[in-house]
C-alpha positions in Angstrom: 11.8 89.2 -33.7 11.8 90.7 -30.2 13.4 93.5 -31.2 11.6 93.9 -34.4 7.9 94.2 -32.6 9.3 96.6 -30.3 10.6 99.1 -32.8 7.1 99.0 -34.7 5.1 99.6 -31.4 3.8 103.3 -32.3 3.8 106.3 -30.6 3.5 110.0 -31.5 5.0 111.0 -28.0 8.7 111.3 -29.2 7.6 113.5 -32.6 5.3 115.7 -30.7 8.4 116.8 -28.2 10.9 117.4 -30.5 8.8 119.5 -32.9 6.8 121.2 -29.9 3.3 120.7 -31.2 1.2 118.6 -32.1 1.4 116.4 -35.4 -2.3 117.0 -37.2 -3.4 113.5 -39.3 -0.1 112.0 -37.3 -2.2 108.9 -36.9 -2.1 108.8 -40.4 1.6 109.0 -40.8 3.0 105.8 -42.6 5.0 102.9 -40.6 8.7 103.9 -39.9 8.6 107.4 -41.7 10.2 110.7 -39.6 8.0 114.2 -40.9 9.9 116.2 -42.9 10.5 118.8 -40.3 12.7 116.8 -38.3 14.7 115.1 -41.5 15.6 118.8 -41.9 15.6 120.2 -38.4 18.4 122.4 -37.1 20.3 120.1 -35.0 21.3 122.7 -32.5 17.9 123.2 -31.7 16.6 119.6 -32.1 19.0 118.5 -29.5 18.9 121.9 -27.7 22.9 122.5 -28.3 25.5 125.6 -28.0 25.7 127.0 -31.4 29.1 126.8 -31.2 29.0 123.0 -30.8 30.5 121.2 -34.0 28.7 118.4 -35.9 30.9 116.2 -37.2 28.3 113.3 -38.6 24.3 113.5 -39.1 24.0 109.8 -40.3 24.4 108.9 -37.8 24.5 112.2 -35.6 27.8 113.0 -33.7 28.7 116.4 -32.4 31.7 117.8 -30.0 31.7 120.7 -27.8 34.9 123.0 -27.4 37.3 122.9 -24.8 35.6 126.6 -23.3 32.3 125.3 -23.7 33.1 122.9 -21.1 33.9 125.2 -18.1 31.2 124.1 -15.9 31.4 121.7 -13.0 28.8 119.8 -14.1 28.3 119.8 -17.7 24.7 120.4 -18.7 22.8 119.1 -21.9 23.4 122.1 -24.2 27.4 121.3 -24.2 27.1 117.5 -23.6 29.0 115.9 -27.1 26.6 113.3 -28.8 27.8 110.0 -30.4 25.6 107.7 -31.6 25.9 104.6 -33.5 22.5 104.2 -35.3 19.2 106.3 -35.8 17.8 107.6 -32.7 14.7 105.6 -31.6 11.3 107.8 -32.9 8.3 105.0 -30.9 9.5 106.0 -27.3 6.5 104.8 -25.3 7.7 105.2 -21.5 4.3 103.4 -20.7 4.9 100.1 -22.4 8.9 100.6 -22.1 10.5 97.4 -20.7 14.0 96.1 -19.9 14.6 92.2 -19.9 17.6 90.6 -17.8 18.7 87.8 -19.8 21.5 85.6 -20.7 23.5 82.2 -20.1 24.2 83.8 -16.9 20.8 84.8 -15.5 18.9 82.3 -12.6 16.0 83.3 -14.4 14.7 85.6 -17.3 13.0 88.5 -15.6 11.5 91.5 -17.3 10.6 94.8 -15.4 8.4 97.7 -16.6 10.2 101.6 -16.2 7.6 101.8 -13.7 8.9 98.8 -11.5 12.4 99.7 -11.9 11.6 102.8 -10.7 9.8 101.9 -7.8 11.3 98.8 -6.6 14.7 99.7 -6.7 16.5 102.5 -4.5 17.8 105.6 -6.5 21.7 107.1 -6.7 22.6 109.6 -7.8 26.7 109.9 -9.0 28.5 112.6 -11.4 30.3 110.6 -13.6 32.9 111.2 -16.5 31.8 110.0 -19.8 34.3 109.9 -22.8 34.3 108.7 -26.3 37.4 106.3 -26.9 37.8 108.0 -30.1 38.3 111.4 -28.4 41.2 113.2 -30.3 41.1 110.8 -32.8 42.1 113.9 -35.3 45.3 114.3 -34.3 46.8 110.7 -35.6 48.9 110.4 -38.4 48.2 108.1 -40.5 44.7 109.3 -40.1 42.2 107.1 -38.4 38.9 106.3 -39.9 35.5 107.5 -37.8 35.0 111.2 -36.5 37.5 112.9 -36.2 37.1 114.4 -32.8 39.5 116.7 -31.2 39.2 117.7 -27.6 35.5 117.5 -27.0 33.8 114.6 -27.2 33.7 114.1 -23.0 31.8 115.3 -20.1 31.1 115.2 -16.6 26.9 115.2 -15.7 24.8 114.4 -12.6 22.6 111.0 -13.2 20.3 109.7 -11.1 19.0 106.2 -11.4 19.4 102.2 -9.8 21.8 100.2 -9.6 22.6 97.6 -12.0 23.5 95.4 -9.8 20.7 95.6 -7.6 18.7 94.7 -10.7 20.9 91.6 -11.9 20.9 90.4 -8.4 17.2 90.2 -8.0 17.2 88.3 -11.2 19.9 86.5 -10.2 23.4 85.8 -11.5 24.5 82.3 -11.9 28.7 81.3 -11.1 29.5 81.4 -14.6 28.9 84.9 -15.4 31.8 86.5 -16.6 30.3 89.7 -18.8 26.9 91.6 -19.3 25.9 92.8 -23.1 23.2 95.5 -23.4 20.6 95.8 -26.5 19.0 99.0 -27.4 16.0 100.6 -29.5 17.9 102.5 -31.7 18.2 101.2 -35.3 20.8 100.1 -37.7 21.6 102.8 -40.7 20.6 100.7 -43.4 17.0 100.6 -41.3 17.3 96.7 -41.0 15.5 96.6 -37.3 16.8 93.2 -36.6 20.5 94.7 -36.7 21.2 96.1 -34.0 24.2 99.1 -34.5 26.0 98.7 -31.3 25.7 95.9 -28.5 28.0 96.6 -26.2 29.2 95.4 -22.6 31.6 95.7 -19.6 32.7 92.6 -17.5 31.1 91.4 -14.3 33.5 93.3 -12.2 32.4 96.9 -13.6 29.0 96.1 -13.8 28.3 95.6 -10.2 30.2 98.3 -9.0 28.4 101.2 -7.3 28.3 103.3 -9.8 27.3 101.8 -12.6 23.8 102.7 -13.2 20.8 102.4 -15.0 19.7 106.1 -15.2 16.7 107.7 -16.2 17.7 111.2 -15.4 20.5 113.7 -16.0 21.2 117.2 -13.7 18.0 116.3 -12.3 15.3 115.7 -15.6 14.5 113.5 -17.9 17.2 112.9 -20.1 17.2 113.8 -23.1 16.0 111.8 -26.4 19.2 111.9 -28.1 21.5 110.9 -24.4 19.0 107.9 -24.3 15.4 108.5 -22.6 14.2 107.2 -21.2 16.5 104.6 -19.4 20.5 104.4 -20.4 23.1 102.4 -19.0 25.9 104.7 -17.3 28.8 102.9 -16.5 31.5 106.0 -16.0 35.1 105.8 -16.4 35.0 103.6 -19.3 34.4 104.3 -23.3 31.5 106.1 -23.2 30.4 103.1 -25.9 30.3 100.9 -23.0 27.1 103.2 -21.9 24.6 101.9 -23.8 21.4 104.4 -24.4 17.8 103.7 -25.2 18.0 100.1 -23.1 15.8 97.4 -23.4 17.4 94.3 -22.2 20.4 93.3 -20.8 22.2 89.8 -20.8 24.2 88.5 -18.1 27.2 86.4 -20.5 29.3 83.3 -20.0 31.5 85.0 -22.2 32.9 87.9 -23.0 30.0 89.7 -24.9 30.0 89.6 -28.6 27.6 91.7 -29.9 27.8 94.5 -32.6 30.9 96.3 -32.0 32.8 94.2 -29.8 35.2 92.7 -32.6 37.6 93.7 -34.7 38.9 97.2 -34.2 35.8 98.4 -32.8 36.9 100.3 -29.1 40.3 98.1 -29.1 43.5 98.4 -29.8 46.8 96.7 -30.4 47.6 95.1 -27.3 51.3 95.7 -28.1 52.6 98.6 -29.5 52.9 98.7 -33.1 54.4 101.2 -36.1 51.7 103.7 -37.5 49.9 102.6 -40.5 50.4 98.7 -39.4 47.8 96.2 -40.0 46.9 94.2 -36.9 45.3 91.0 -36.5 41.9 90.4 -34.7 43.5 88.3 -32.2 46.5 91.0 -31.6 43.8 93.5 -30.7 42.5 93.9 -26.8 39.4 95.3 -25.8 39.5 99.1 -24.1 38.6 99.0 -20.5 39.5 101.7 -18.3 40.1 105.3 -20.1 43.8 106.7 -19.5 44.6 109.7 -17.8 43.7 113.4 -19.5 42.8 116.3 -18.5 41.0 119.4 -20.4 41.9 123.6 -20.2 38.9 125.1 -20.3 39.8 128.8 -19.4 40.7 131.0 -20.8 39.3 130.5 -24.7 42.3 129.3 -26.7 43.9 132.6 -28.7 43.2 135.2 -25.5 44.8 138.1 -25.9 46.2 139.2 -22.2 47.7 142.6 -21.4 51.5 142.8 -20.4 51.4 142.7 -16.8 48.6 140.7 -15.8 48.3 137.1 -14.3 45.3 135.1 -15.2 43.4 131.9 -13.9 44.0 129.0 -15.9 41.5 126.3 -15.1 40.1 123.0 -16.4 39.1 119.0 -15.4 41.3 116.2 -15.3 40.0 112.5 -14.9 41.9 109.0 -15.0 39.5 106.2 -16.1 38.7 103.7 -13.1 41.3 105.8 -10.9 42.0 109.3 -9.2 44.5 112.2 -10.3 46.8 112.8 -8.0 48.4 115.8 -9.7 47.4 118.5 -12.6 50.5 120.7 -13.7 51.1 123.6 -16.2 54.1 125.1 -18.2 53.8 127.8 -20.7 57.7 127.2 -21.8 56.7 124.1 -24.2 57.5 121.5 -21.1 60.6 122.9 -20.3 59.2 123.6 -16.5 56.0 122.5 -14.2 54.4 124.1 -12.2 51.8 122.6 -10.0 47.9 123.8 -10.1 45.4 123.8 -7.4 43.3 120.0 -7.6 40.0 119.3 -6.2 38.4 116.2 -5.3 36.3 114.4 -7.1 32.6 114.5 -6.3 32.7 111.4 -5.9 34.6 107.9 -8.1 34.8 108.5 -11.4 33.9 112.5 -11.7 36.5 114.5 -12.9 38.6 116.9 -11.0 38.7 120.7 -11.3 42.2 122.0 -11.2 43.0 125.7 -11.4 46.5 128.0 -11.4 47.2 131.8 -11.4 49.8 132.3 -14.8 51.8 135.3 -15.1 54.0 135.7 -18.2 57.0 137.7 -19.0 57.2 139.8 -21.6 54.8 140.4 -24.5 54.9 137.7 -27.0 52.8 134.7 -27.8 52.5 131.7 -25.3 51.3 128.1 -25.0 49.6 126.9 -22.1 50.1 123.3 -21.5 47.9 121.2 -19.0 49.3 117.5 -17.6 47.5 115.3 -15.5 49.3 112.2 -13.6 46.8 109.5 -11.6 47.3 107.8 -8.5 49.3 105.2 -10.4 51.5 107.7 -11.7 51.5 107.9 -15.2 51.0 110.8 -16.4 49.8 112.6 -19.4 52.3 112.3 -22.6 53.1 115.6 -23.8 52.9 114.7 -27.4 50.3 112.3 -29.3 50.7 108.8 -27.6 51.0 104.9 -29.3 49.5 105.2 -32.9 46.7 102.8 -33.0 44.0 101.8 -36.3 41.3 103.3 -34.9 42.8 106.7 -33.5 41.7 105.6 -30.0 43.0 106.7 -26.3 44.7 110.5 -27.4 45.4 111.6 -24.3 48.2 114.2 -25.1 48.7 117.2 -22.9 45.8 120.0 -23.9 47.4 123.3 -25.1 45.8 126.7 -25.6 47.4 129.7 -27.5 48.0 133.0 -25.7 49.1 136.6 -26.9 50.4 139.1 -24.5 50.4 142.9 -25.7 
């Protein structure tokens, strides 16, 4: 019921934005109906996205940049991939917008206005890596159900917001907690507003580090309605399901969460390895936690065409889930050779790291640029598609771009 009333508060505010103006006789416009303009609104400029961003899904909406889209340091909004689970929220009242801490787990049920939370609570401000676990699910054979992503369903922005741990410790957090679950204000497909379409969490251990975060800003503004505005939980490193956007309430668990999206094959896989195409049991599955290591080319575009003669910069990101990379390398003989690139440091934990090399190449001909990333752990990228899995989760292949030299 809780979440029920708080989808039917109205509000114009969120219609007005996206169509620019404002809605004549909107008062007038009948409970839980979107105006025609946005049921048929160009996505790329709805969500103010590179043309050459691909959709994949608009029910619910899920688009991918490309790998040369993402060439900046700091990825803004217009190449930022979006995956969403359900319809995105249309009554955001930042006014009356509340977030309840909750749970087996809590001393005490606290709620807090956006306005309190903002106030009360010192702000941070971290770049972190965000990645769909489904990233490359394309590439899998036998094909994996969901989007099929290839290479660009991650990125690397500024947020700036509290600490979530700050706020679970004011409400306080009982010896028994073992996991947090967050709910959200976006609804379930079918429109059923007491189902929610993804309920997600992390364990006690990620959720008070540092840099998990309940942001209310990206590269410095509000974020954007479809990245969650105006509050989203940001918890880098990690499926970027474990981020949950439009929050309302979190709940501090005795248990390991088990809301929408937490069983079956949803963000796990086979916690052994097992032959493509098997069938694996619930209990054989284990959750995703930290996301392996990868790393991205971003220039040049794949299929350059590069006179005989001249060297060029080959550059990109690499990140490693809850850990560093220690090492990015490149071949352009198929793997046959390394040779190291130049690697920055992160920004800070859990913000990728640019990596760049000057390639020459021999003779005229055409070429494949390889990219392999190893973390601090040392493992290292695998050169072809890694463990098959029923969900075509954790691709973290070496990234390849095609070159021609005339």
């Amino acid at each position: 019921m809780k979440r029920r009333n708080f989808i039917k508060k109205t509000s114009l505010s969120t219609f007005t934005a996206l169509l620019g103006v404002d809605i004549v006789f909107g008062n007038l416009l009948p409970a839980g109906y979107v105006p025609l303009a946005l049921q048929q609104a160009d996505p790329f400029t709805l969500f103010k996205k590179d043309k050459e961003m691909k959709v994949l899904n608009d029910r619910p909406w899920n688009m991918e940049a490309q790998a040369h889209l993402l060439d900046d340091s700091i990825t803004p909004n217009n190449y930022m991939f979006i995956r969403n689970n359900g319809l995105i929220p249309t009554t955001i009242d930042v006014d009356n917008w509340t977030l309840t801490i909750d749970g087996e787990s809590v001393q005490k049920q606290k709620t807090y206005t956006l306005s309190e939370l903002k106030s009360k609570f010192k702000h941070y401000t971290y770049q972190l890596t965000l990645e769909c676990g489904g990233n490359g699910r394309s590439e899998f054979n036998p094909p994996a159900k969901g989007n099929q992503w290839t290479i660009g369903a991650v990125s690397c922005a500024n947020w700036t917001g509290i600490r979530l741990k700050d706020v679970l410790n004011d409400a306080g957090i009982k010896e028994n907690a073992v996991y947090i679950g967050y709910r959200s204000a976006d609804t379930h497909l079918t429109g059923d507003v007491d189902k929610a379409p993804i309920s997600r969490g992390v364990p006690m251990s990620k959720a008070l580090q540092d840099e998990t975060i309940l942001a209310f800003k990206m590269n410095g503004e509000d974020i954007p309605l479809v990245h969650g505005y105006p509050l989203r939980l940001v918890a880098g490193g990690w499926p970027a399901s474990a981020s949950g956007k439009w929050i309302t309430g979190i709940s501090i668990r005795d248990k390991v969460h088990d809301g929408a999206k937490m069983k079956g094959a949803s963000y796990r896989v086979p916690c052994k390895p097992v032959a493509p195409g098997s069938k694996v049991k619930d209990e054989d599955m284990c959750i995703i936690e930290s996301m392996p290591i990868k790393s991205l080319i971003t220039y040049p575009k794949s299929g350059a065409l590069i006179k005989k003669g001249r060297n060029i910069e080959v550059r990109g990101h690499a990140w490693a889930g809850e850990l560093g990379v220690s090492k990015v390398e490149y071949s352009i003989d198929y793997g046959t050779t390394w040779n190291d690139c130049n690697l920055e440091n992160p920004a800070n934990r859990l913000a990728w790291q640019h990596f760049s090399a000057t390639v020459g190449f021999p003779s005229t001909g055409y070429y494949e640029v390889w990219a392999k990333a190893t973390d601090t752990e040392n493992s290292a990228q695998p050169m072809l598609l890694p463990g098959w899995n029923p969900k075509g989760y954790l691709n973290n292949a070496c990234h390849r771009i095609a070159i021609k030299v005339v």
